[in-house]
C-alpha positions in Angstrom: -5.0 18.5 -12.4 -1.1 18.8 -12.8 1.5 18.4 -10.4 1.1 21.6 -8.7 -2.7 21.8 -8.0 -2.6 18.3 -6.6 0.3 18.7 -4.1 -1.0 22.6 -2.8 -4.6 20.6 -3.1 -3.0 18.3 -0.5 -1.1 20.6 1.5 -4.2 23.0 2.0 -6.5 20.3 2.9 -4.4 19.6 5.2 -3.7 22.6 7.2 -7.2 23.4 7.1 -8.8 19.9 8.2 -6.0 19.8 11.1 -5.9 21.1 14.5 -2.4 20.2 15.5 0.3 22.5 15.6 2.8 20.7 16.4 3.9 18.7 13.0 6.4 19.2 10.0 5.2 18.3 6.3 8.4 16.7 4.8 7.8 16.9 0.6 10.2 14.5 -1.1 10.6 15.5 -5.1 11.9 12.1 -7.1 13.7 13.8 -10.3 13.8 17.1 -11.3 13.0 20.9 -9.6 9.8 21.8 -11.2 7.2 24.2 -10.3 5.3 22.9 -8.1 8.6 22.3 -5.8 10.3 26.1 -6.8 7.2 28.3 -4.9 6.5 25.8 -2.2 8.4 26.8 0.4 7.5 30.0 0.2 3.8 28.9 0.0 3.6 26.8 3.3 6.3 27.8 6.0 6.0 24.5 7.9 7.3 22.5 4.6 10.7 21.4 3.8 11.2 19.9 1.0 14.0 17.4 -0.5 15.1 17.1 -4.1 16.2 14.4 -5.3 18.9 13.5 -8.1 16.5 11.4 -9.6 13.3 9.0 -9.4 14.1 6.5 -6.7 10.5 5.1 -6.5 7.9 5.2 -3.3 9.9 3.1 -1.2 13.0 5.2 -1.3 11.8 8.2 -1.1 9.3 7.6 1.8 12.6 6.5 3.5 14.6 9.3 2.6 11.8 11.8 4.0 11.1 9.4 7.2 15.2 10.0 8.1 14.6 13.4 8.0 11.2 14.0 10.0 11.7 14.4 13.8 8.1 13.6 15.4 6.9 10.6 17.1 4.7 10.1 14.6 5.0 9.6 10.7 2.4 9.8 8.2 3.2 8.5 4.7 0.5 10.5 2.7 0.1 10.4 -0.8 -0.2 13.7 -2.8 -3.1 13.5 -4.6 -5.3 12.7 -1.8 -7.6 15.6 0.4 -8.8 15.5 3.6 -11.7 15.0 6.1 -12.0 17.2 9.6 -9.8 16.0 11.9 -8.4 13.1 10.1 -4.9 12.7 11.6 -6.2 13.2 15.0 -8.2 10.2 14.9 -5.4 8.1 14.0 -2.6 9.6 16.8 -6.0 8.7 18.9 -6.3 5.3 17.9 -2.7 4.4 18.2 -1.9 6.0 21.8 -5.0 4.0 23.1 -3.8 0.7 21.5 -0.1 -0.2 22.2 -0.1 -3.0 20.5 -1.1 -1.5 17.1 2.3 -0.5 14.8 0.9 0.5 12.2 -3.0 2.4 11.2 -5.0 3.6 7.9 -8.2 5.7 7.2 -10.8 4.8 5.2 -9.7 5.9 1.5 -13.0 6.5 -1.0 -12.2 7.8 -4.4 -11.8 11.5 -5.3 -13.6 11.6 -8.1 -16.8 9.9 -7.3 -16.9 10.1 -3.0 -19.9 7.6 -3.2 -17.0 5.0 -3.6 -14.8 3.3 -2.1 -10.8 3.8 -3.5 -8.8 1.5 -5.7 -5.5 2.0 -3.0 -6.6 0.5 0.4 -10.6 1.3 0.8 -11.6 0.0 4.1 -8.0 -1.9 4.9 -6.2 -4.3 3.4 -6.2 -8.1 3.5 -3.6 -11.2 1.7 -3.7 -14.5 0.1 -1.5 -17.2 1.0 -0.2 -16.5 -2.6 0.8 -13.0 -1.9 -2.3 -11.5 -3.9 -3.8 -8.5 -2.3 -7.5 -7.0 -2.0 -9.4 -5.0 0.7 -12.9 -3.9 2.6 -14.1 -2.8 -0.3 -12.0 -3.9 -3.6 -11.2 -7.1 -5.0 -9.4 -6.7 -7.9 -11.0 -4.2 -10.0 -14.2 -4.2 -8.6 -14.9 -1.3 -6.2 -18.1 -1.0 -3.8 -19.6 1.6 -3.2 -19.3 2.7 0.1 -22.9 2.3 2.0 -21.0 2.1 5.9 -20.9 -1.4 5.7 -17.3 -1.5 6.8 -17.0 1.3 9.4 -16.2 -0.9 12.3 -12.5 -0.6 12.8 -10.8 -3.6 12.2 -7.5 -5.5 12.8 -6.6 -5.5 9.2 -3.5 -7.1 7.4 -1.7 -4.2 5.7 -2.2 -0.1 5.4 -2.2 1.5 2.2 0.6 3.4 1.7 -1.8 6.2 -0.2 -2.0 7.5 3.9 -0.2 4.9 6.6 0.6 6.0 9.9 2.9 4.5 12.0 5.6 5.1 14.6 8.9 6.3 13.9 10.9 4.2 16.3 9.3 0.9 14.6 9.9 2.2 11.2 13.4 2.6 12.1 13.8 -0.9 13.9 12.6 -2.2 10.7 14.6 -0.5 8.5 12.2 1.2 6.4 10.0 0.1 3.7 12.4 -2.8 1.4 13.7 -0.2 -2.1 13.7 -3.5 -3.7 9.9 -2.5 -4.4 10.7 0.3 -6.0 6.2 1.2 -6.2 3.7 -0.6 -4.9 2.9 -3.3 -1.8 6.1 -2.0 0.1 3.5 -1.2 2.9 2.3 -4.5 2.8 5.7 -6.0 3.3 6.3 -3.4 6.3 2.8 -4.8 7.7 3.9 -8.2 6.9 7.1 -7.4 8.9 5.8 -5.0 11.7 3.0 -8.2 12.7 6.2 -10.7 12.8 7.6 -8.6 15.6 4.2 -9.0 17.1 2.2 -5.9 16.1 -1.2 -5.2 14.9 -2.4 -3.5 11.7 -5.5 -1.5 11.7 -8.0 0.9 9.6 -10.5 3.5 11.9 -13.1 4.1 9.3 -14.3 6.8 11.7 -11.1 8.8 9.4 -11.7 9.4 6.0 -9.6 10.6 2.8 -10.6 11.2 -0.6 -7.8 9.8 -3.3 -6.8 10.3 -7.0 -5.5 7.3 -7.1 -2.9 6.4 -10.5 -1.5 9.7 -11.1 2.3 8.8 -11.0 2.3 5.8 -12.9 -0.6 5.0 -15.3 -3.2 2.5 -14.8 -2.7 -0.4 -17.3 0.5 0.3 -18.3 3.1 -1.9 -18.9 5.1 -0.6 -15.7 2.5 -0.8 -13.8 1.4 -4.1 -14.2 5.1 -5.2 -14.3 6.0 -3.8 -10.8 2.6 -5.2 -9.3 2.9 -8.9 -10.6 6.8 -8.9 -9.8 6.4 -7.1 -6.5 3.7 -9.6 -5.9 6.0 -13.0 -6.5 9.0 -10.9 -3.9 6.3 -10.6 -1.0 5.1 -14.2 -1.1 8.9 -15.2 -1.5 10.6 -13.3 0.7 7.9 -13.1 3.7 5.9 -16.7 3.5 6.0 -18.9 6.3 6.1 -22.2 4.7 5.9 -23.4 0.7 4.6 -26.8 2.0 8.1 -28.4 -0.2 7.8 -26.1 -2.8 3.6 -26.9 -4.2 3.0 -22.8 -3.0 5.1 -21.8 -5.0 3.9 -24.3 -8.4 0.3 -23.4 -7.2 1.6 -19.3 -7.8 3.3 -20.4 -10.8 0.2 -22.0 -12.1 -2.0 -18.9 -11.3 0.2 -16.8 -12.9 -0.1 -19.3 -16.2 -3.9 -18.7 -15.7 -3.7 -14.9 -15.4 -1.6 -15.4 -19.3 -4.3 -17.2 -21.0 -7.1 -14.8 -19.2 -4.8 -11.4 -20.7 -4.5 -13.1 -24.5 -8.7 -14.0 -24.6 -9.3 -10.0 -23.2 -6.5 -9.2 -25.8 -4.6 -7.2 -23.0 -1.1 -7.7 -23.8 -0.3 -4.9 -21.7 -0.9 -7.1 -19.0 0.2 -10.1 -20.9 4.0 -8.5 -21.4 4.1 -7.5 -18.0 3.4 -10.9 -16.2 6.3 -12.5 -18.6 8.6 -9.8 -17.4 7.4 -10.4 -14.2 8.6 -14.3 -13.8 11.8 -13.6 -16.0 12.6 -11.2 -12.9 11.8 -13.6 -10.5 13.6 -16.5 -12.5 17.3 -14.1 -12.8 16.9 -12.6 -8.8 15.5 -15.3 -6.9 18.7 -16.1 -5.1 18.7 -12.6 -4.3 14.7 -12.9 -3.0 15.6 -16.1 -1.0 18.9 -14.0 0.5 16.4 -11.5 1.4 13.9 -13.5 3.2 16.7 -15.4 5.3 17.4 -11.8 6.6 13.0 -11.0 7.6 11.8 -14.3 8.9 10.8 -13.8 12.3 8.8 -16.1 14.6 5.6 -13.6 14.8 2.1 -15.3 13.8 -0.1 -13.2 10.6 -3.3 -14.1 9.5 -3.3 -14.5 5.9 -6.2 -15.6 3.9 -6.2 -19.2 3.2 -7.3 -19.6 -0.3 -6.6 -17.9 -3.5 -8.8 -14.4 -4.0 -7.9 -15.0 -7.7 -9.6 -18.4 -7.6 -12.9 -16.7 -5.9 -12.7 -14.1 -8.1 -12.6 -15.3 -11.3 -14.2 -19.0 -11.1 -16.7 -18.4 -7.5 -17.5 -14.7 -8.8 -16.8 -13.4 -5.6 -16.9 -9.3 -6.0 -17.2 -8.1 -2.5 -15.3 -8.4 0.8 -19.0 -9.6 2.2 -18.8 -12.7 0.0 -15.4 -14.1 1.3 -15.5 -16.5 3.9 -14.1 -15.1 7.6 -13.4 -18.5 8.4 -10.4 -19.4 5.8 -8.6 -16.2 8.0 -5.8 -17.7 10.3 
């Protein structure tokens, strides 16, 4: 599908799967007017759309749009994603019947096979004490299929950002999602950032989506796997309670040194490239990481997973979220 099927894709699904009429659907365009932007908001009246001057990434752009809506409410939806019945009322639902929950996904399966779960947040989203994500559903590249065995909703620690929802007074406290990110695990630094302040972060299963997944920047690529092993590193430095005198950060170092040697023996030097990149980043901006972290410490307690998923992975062959161990959460 190109650019224009997917985003009136979206848009249809949902009008059609939403019983609310009170909401505004605020399309930010990153670069250029194309087509799918020219006939748009003549296509769906309750659109407005913003262009911008160029591509300022996820984070900025989710930013830019959240300045401009005026609800209670704000939905961060990706555009290749449709919808279940009555999707978004489940999560208003959820929120205004548990005050102490900031932030809230749905359960994401994939688009193209709906048996599965989705790459981009699945059931919810959990973290290392290295920084390394994975959810209810996918560790690394290995995706469940989804049989309801996480349908329970669950204090999780981050939304995807494919479809978070989350108040706008508390996404303006915080100052947005950090544009340091540029793409990917900005949500999971808001989550990290919203629970500081004492908030919860949950997925209702009982709210589905169906997701693309990949279709802005391509899977593999050298982009992508720069920005998700360098966005990695800026999450565990800038948001980590402790470094125990600095052996965290050797132990990531180290992990990172493992993830080289595994790329060269699979020959991906996609993947190889992009983790040298990665540290070369960290090595030239870390005084600008450690600035930044100064300025987000905060005396709220989160419950990171006390191990390294990499470690289980890889070495313990641990594939599904059943297999990790609920007591190394705290």
């Amino acid at each position: 599908m190109n650019s224009k099927e997917l985003l009136y894709a979206c848009i249809n699904s949902i009008q059609e799967n939403t019983s609310i009429d009170d909401y505004e659907i605020i399309v930010v365009n990153n670069g250029p007017i194309n087509d799918s932007v020219r006939s748009l908001a003549n296509d769906f009246k309750k659109t407005t759309i913003i262009n911008n001057a160029k591509n300022y990434g996820f984070s900025k752009a989710c930013n830019i749009g959240a300045l401009n809506a005026s609800g209670e409410f704000l939905l961060f939806l990706n555009n290749d994603t449709i919808h279940s019945k009555g999707w978004i009322e489940k999560l208003i639902l959820f929120l205004e019947n548990h005050s102490f929950v900031g932030a809230i996904q749905p359960k994401i399966r994939n688009i193209k096979n709906k048996n599965i779960f989705d790459y981009a947040g699945a059931s919810g989203g959990f973290l290392d004490s290295y920084g390394f994500p994975f959810c209810r559903g996918r560790i690394f590249n290995s995706i469940e299929k989804d049989v309801k065995q996480y349908d329970a909703p669950v204090k999780i620690f981050w939304a995807s950002g494919a479809a978070l929802m989350t108040y706008k007074n508390l996404f303006e406290e915080l100052n947005g999602f950090d544009e340091d990110y540029f793409a990917y695990m900005e949500e999971i630094d808001f989550c990290w950032r919203l629970q500081k302040k004492g908030f919860e972060i949950w997925v209702d299963p009982s709210s589905v989506i169906y997701h693309h997944g990949k279709m802005t920047i391509k899977k593999g690529s050298i982009k992508s796997n720069f920005l998700n092993h360098r966005n990695s590193w800026i999450l565990f430095l800038k948001n980590s309670e402790t470094f125990h005198y600095g052996t965290m950060i050797f132990k990531r170092f180290i992990l990172d040194i493992l993830a080289l040697v595994y790329s060269m023996v699979r020959l991906d030097w996609s993947r190889f490239l992009a983790i040298i990149l990665s540290l070369c980043f960290v090595l030239f901006n870390f005084p600008k990481i450690i600035l930044n972290r100064k300025k987000s410490l905060d005396n709220g307690k989160v419950s990171l997973y006390q191990g390294s998923i990499a470690i289980d992975y890889y070495f313990f062959f641990k594939r599904k979220f059943s297999q990790i161990s609920l007591r190394k959460f705290s």
